[in-house]
mmCIF file as Biopython writes it, N, C-alpha, C and O atoms, coordinates in Angstrom:
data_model
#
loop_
_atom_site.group_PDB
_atom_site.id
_atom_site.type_symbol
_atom_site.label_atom_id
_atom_site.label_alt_id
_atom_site.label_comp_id
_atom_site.label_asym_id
_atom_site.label_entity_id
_atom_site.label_seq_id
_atom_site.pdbx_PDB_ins_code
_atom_site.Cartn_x
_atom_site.Cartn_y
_atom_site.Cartn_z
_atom_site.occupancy
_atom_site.B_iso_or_equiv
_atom_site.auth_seq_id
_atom_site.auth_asym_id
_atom_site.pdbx_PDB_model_num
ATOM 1   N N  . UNK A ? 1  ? 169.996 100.360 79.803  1.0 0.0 1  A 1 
ATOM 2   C CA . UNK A ? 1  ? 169.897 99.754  81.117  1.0 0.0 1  A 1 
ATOM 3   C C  . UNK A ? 1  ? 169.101 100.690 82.041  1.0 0.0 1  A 1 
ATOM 4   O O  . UNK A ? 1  ? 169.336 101.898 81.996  1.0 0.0 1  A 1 
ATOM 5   N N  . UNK A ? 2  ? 168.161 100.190 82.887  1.0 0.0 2  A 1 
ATOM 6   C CA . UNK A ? 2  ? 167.629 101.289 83.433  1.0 0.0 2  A 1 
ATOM 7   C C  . UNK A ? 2  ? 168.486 101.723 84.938  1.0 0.0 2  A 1 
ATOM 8   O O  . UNK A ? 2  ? 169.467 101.243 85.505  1.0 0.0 2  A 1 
ATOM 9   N N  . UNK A ? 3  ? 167.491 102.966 85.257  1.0 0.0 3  A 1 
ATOM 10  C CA . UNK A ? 3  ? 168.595 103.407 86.628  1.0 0.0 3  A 1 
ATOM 11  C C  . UNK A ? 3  ? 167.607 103.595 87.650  1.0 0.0 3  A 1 
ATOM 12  O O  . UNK A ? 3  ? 166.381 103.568 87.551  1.0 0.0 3  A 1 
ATOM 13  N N  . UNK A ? 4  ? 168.442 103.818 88.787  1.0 0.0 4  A 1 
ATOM 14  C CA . UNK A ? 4  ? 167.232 103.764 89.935  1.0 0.0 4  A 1 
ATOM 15  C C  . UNK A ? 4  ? 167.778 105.304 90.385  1.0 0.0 4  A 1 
ATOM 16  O O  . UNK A ? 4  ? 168.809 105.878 90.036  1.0 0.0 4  A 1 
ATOM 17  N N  . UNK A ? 5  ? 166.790 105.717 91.213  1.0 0.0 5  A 1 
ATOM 18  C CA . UNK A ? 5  ? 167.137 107.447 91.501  1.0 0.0 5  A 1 
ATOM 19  C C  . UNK A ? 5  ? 166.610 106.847 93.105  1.0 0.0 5  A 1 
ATOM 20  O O  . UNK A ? 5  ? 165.529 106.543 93.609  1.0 0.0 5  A 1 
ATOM 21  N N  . UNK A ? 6  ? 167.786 106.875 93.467  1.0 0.0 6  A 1 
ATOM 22  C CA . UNK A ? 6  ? 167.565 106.935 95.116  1.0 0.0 6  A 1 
ATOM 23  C C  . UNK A ? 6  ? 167.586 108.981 95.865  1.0 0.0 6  A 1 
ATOM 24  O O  . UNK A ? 6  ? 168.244 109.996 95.638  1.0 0.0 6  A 1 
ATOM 25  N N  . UNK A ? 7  ? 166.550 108.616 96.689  1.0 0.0 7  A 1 
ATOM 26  C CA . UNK A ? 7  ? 166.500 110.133 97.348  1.0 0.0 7  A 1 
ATOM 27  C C  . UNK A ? 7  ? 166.568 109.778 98.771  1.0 0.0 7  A 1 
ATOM 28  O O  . UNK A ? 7  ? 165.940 108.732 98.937  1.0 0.0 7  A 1 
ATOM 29  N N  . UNK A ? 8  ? 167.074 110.222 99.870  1.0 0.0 8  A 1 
ATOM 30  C CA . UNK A ? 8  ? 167.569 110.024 101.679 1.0 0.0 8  A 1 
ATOM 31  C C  . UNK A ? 8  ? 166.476 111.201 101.877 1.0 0.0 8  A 1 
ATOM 32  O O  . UNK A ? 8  ? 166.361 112.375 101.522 1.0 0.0 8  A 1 
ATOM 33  N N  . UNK A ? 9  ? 165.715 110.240 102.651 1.0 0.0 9  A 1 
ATOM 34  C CA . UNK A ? 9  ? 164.523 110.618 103.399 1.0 0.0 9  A 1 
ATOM 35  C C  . UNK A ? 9  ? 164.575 110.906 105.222 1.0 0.0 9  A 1 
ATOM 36  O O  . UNK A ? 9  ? 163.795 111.457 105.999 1.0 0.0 9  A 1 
ATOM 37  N N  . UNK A ? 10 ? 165.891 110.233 105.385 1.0 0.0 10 A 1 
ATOM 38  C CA . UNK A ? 10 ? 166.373 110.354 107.034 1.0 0.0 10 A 1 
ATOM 39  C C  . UNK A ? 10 ? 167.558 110.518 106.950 1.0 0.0 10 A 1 
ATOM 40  O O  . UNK A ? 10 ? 168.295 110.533 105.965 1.0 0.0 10 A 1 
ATOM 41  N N  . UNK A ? 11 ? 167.828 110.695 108.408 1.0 0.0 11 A 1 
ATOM 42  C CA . UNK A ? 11 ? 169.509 111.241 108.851 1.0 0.0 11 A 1 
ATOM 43  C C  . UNK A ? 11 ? 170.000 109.717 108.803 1.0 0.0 11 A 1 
ATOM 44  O O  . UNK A ? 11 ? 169.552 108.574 108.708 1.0 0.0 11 A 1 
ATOM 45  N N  . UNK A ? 12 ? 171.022 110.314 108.911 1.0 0.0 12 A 1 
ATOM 46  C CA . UNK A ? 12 ? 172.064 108.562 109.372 1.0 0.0 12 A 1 
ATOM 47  C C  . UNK A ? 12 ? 172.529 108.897 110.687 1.0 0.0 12 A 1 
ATOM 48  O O  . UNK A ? 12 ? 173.285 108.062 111.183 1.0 0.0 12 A 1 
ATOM 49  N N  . UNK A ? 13 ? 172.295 109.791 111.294 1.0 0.0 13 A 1 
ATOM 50  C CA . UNK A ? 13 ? 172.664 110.173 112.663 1.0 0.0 13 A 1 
ATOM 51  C C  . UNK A ? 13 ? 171.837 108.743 113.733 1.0 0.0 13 A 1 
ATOM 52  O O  . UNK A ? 13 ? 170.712 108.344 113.433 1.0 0.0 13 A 1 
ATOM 53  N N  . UNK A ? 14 ? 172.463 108.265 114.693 1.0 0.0 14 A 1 
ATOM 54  C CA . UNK A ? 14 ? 171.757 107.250 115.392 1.0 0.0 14 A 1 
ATOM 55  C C  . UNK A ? 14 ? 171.807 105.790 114.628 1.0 0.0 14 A 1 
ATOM 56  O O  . UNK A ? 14 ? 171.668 104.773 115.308 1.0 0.0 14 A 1 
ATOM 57  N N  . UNK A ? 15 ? 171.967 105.720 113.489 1.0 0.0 15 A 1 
ATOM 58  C CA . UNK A ? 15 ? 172.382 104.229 112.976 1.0 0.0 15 A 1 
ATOM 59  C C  . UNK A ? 15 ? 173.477 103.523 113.062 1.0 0.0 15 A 1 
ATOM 60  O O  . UNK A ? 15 ? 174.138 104.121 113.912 1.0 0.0 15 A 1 
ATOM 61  N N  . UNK A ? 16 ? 174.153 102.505 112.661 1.0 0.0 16 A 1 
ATOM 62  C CA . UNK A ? 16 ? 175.047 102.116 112.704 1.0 0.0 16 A 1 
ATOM 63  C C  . UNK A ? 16 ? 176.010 102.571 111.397 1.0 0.0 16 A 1 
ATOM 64  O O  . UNK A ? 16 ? 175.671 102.951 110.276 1.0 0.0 16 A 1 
ATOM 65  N N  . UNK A ? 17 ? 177.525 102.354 112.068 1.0 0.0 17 A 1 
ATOM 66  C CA . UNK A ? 17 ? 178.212 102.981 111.702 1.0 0.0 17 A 1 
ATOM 67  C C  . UNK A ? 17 ? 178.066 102.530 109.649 1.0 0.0 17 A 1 
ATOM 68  O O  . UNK A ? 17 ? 177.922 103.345 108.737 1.0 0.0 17 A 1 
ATOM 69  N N  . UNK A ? 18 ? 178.130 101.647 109.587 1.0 0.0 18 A 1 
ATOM 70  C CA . UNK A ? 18 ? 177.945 100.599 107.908 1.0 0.0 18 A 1 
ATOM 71  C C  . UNK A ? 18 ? 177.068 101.274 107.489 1.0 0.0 18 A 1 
ATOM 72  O O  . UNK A ? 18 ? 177.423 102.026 106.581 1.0 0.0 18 A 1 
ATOM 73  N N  . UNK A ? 19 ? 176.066 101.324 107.769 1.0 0.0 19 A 1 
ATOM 74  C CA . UNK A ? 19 ? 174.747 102.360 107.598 1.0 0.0 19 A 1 
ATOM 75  C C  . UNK A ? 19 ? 175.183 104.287 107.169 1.0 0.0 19 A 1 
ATOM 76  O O  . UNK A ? 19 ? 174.598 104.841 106.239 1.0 0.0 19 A 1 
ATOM 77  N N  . UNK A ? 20 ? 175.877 104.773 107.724 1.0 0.0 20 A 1 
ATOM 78  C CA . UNK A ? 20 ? 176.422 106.055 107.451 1.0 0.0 20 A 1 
ATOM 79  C C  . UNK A ? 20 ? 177.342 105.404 106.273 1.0 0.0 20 A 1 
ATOM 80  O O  . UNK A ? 20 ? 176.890 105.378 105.129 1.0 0.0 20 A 1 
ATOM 81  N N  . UNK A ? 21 ? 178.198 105.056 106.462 1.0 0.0 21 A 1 
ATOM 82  C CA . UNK A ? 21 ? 179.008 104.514 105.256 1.0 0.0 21 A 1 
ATOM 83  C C  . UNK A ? 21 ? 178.781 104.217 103.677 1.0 0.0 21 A 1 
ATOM 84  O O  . UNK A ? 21 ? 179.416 104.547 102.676 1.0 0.0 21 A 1 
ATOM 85  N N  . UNK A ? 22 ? 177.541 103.412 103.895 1.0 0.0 22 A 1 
ATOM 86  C CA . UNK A ? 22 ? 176.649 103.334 102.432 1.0 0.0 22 A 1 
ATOM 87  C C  . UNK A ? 22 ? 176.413 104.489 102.339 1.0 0.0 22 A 1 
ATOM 88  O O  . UNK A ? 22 ? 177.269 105.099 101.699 1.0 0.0 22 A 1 
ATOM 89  N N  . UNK A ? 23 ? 175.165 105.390 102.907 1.0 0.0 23 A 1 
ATOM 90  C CA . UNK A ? 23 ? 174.392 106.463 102.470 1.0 0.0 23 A 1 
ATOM 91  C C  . UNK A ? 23 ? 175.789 107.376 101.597 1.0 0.0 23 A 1 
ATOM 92  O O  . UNK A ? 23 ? 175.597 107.786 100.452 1.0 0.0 23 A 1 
ATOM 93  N N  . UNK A ? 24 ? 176.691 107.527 102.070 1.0 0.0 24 A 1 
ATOM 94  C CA . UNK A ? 24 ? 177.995 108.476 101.649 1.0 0.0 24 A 1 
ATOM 95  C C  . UNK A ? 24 ? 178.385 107.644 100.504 1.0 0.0 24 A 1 
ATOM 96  O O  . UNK A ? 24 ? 178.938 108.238 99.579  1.0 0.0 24 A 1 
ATOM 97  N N  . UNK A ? 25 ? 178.184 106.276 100.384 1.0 0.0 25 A 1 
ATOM 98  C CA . UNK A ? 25 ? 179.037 105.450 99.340  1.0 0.0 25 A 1 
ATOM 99  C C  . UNK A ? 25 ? 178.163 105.457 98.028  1.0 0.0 25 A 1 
ATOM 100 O O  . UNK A ? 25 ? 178.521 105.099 96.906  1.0 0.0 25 A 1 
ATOM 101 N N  . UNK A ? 26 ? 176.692 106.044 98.503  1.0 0.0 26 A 1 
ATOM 102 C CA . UNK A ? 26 ? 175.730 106.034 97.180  1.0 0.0 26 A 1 
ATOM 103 C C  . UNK A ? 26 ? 176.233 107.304 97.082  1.0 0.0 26 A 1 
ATOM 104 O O  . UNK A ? 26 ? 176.338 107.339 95.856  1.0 0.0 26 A 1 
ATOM 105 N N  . UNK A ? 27 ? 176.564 108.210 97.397  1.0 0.0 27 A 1 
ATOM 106 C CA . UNK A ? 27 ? 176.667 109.897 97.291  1.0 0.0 27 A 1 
ATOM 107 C C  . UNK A ? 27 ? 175.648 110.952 97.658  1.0 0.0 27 A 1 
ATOM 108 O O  . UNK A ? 27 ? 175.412 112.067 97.194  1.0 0.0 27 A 1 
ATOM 109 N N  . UNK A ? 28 ? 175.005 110.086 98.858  1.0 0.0 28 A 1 
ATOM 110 C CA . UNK A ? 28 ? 174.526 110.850 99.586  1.0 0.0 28 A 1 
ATOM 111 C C  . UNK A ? 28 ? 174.774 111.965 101.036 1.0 0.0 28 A 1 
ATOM 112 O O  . UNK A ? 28 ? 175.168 111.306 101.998 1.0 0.0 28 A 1 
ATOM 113 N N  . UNK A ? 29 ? 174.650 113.187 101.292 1.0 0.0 29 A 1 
ATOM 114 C CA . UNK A ? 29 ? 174.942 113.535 102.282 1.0 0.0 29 A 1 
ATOM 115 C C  . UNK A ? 29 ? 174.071 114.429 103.441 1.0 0.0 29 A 1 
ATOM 116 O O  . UNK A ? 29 ? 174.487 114.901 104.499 1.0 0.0 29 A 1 
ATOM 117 N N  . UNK A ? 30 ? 172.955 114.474 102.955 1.0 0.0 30 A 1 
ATOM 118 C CA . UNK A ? 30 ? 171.798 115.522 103.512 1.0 0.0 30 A 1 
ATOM 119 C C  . UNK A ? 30 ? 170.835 114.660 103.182 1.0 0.0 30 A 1 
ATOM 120 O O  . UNK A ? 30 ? 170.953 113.645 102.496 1.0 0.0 30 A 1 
ATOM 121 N N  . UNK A ? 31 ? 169.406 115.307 103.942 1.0 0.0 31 A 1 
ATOM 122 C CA . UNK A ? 31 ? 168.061 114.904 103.856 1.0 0.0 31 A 1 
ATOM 123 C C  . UNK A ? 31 ? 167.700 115.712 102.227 1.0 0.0 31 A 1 
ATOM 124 O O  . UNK A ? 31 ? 167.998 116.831 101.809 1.0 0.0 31 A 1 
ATOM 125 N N  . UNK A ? 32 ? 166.961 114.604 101.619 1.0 0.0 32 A 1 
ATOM 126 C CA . UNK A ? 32 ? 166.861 115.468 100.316 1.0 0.0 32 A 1 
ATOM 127 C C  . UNK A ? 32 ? 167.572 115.205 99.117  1.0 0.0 32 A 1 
ATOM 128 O O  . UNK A ? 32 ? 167.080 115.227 97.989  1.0 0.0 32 A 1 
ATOM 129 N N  . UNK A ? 33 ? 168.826 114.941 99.427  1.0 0.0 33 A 1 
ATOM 130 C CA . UNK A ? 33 ? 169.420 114.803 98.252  1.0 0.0 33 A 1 
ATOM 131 C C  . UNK A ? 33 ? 169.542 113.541 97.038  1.0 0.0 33 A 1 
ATOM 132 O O  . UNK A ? 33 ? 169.688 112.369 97.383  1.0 0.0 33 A 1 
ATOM 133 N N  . UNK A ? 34 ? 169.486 113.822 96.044  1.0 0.0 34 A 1 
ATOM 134 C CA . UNK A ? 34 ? 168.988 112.513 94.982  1.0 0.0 34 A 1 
ATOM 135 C C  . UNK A ? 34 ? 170.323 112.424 94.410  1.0 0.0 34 A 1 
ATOM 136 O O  . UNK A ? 34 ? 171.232 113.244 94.277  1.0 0.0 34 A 1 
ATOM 137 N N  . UNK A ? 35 ? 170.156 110.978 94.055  1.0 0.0 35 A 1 
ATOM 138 C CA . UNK A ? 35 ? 171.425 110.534 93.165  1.0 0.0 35 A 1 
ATOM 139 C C  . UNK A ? 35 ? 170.670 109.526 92.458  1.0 0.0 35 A 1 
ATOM 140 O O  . UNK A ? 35 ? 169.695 108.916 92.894  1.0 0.0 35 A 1 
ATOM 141 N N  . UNK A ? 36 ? 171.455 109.359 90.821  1.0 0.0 36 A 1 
ATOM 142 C CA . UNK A ? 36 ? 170.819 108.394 90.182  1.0 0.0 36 A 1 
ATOM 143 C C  . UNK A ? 36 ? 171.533 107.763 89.872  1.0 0.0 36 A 1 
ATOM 144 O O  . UNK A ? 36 ? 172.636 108.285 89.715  1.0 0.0 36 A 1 
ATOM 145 N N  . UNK A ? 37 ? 171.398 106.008 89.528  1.0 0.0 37 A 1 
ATOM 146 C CA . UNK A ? 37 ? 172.624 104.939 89.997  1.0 0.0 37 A 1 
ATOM 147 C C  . UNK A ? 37 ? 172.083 103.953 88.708  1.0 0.0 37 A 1 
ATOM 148 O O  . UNK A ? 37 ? 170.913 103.768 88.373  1.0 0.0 37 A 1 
ATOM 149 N N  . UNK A ? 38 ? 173.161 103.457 88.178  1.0 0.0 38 A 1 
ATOM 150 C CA . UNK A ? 38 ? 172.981 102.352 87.712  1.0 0.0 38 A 1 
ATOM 151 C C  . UNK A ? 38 ? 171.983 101.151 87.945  1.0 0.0 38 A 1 
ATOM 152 O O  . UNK A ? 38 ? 171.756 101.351 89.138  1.0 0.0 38 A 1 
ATOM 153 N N  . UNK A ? 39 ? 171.321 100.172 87.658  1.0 0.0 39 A 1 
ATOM 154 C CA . UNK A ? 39 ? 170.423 99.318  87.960  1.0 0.0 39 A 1 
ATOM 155 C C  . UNK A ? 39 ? 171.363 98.316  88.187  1.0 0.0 39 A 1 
ATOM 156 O O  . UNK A ? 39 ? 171.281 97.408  87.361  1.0 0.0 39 A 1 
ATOM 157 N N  . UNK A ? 40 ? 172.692 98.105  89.483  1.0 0.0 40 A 1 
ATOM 158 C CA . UNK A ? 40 ? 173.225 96.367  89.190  1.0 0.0 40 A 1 
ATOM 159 C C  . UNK A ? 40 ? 172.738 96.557  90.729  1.0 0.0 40 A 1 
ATOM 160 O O  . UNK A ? 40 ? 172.256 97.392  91.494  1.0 0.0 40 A 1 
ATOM 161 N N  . UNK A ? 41 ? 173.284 94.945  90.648  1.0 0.0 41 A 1 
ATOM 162 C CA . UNK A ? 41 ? 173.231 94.433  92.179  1.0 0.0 41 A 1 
ATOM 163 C C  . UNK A ? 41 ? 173.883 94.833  93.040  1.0 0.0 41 A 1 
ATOM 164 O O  . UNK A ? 41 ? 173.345 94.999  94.134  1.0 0.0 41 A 1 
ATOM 165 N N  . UNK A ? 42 ? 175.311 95.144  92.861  1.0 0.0 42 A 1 
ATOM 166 C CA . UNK A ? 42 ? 175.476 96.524  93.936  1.0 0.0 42 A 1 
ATOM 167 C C  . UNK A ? 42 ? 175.391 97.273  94.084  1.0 0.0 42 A 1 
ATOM 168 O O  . UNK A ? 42 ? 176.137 97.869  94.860  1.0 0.0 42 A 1 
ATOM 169 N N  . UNK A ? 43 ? 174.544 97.753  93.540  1.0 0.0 43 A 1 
ATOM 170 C CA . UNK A ? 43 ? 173.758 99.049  94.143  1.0 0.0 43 A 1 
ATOM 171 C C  . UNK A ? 43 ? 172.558 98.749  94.857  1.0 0.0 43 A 1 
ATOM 172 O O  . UNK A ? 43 ? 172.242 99.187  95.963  1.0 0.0 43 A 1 
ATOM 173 N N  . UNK A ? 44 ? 171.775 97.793  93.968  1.0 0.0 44 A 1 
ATOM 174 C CA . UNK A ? 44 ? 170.830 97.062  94.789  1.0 0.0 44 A 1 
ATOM 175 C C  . UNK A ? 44 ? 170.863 97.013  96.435  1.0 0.0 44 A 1 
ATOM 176 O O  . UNK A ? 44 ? 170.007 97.412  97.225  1.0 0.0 44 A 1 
ATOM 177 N N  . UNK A ? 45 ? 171.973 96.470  96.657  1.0 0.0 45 A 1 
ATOM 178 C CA . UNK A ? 45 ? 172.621 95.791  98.264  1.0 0.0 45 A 1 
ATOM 179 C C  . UNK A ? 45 ? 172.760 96.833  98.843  1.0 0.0 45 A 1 
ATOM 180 O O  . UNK A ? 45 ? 172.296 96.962  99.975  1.0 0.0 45 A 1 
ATOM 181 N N  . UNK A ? 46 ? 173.617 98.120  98.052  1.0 0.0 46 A 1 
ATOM 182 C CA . UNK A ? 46 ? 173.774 99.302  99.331  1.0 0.0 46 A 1 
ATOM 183 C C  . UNK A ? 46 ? 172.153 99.710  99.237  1.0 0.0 46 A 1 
ATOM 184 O O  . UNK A ? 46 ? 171.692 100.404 100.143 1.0 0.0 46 A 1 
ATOM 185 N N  . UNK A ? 47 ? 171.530 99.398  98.444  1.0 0.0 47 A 1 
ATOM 186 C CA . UNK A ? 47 ? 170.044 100.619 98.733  1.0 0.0 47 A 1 
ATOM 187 C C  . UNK A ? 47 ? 169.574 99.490  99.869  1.0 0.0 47 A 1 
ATOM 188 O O  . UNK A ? 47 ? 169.269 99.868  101.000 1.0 0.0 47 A 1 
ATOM 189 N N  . UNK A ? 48 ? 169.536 98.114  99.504  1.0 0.0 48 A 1 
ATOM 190 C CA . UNK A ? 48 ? 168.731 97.424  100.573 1.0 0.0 48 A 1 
ATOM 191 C C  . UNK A ? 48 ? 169.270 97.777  102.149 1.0 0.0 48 A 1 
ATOM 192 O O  . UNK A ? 48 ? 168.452 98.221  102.955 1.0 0.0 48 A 1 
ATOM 193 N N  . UNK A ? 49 ? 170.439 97.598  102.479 1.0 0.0 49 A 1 
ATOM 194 C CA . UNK A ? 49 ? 171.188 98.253  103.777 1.0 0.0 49 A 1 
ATOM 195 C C  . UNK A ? 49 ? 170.147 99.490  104.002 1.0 0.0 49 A 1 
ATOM 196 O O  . UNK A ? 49 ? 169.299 99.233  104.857 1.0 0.0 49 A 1 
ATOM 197 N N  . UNK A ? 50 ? 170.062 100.536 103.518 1.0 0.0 50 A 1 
ATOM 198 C CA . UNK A ? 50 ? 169.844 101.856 104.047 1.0 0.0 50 A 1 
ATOM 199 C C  . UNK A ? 50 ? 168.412 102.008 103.534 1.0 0.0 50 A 1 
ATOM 200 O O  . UNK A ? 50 ? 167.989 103.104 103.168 1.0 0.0 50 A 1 
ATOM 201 N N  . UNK A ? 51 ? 167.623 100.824 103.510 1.0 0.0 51 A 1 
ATOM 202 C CA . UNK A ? 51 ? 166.027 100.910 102.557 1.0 0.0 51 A 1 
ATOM 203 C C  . UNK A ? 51 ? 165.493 101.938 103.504 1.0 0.0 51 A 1 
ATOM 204 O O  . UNK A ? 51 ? 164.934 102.911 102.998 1.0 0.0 51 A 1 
ATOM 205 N N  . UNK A ? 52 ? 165.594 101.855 104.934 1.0 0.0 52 A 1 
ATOM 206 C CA . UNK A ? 52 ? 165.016 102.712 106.099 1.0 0.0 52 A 1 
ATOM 207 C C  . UNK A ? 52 ? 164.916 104.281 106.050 1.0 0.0 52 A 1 
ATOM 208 O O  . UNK A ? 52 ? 164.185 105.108 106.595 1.0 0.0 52 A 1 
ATOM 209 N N  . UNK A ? 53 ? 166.038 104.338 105.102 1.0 0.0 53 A 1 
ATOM 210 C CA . UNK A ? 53 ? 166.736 105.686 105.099 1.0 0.0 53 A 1 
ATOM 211 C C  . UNK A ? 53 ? 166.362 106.036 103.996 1.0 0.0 53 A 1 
ATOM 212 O O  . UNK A ? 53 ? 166.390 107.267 103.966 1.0 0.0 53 A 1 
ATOM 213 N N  . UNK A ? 54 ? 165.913 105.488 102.759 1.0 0.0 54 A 1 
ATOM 214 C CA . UNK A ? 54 ? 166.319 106.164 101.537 1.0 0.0 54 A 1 
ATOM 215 C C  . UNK A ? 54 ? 164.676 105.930 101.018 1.0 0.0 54 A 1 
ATOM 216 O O  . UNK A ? 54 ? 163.832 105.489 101.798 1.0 0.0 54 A 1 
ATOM 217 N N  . UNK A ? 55 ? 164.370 106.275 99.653  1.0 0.0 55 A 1 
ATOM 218 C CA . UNK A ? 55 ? 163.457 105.690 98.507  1.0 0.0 55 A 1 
ATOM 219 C C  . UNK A ? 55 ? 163.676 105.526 97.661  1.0 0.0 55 A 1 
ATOM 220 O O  . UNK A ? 55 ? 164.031 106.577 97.126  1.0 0.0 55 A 1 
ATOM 221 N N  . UNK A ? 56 ? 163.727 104.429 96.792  1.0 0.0 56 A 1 
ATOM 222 C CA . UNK A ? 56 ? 163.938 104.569 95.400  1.0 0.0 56 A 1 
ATOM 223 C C  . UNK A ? 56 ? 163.137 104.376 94.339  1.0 0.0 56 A 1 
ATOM 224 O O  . UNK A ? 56 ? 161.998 103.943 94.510  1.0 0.0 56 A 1 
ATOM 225 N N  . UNK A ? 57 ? 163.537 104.621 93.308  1.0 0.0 57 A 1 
ATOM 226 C CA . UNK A ? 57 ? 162.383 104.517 92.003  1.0 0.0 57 A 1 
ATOM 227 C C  . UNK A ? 57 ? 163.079 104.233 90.903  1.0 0.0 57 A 1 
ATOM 228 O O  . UNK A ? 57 ? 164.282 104.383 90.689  1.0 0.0 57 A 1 
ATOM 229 N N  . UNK A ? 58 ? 162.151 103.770 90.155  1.0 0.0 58 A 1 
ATOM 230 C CA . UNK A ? 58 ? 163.475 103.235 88.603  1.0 0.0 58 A 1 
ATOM 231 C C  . UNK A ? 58 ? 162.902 104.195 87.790  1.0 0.0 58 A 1 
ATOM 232 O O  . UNK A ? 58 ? 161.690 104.330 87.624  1.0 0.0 58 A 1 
ATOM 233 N N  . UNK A ? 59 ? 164.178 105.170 87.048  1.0 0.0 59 A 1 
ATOM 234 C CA . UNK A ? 59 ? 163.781 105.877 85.731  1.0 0.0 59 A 1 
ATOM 235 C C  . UNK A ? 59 ? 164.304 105.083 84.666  1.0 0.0 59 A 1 
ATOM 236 O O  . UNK A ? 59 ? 164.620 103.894 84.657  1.0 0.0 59 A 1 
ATOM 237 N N  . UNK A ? 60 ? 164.349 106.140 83.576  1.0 0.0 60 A 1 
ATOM 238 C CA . UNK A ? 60 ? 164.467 105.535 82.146  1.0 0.0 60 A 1 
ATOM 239 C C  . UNK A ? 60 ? 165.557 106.791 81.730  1.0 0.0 60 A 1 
ATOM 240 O O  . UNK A ? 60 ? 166.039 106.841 80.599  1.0 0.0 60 A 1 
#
């Protein structure tokens, strides 16, 4: 199954509160930091919420 490697490119400082919530719920907590996630649809949904904030890419 492939995976997506999300990396947080911005603060969550100034967003809404749901918005801080995801970024922490992917396991993010700093500018910089990568996590690599399963390819389902919920994960999908939290990356789409925080697309502003984050980048992602699909590995193998």
């Amino acid at each position: 199954m492939a995976r997506l490697k999300v990396t947080q490119l911005k603060s969550g400082v100034g967003f809404k509160q749901n918005q801080k919530e995801t970024l922490r719920s992917l396991g993010l907590k700093r500018i910089g930091d990568v996590v690599v996630k399963e390819d389902r649809p919920e994960i999908r949904g939290m990356v789409q919420t925080v697309r502003h904030l984050v980048s992602v890419e699909e590995v193998e």
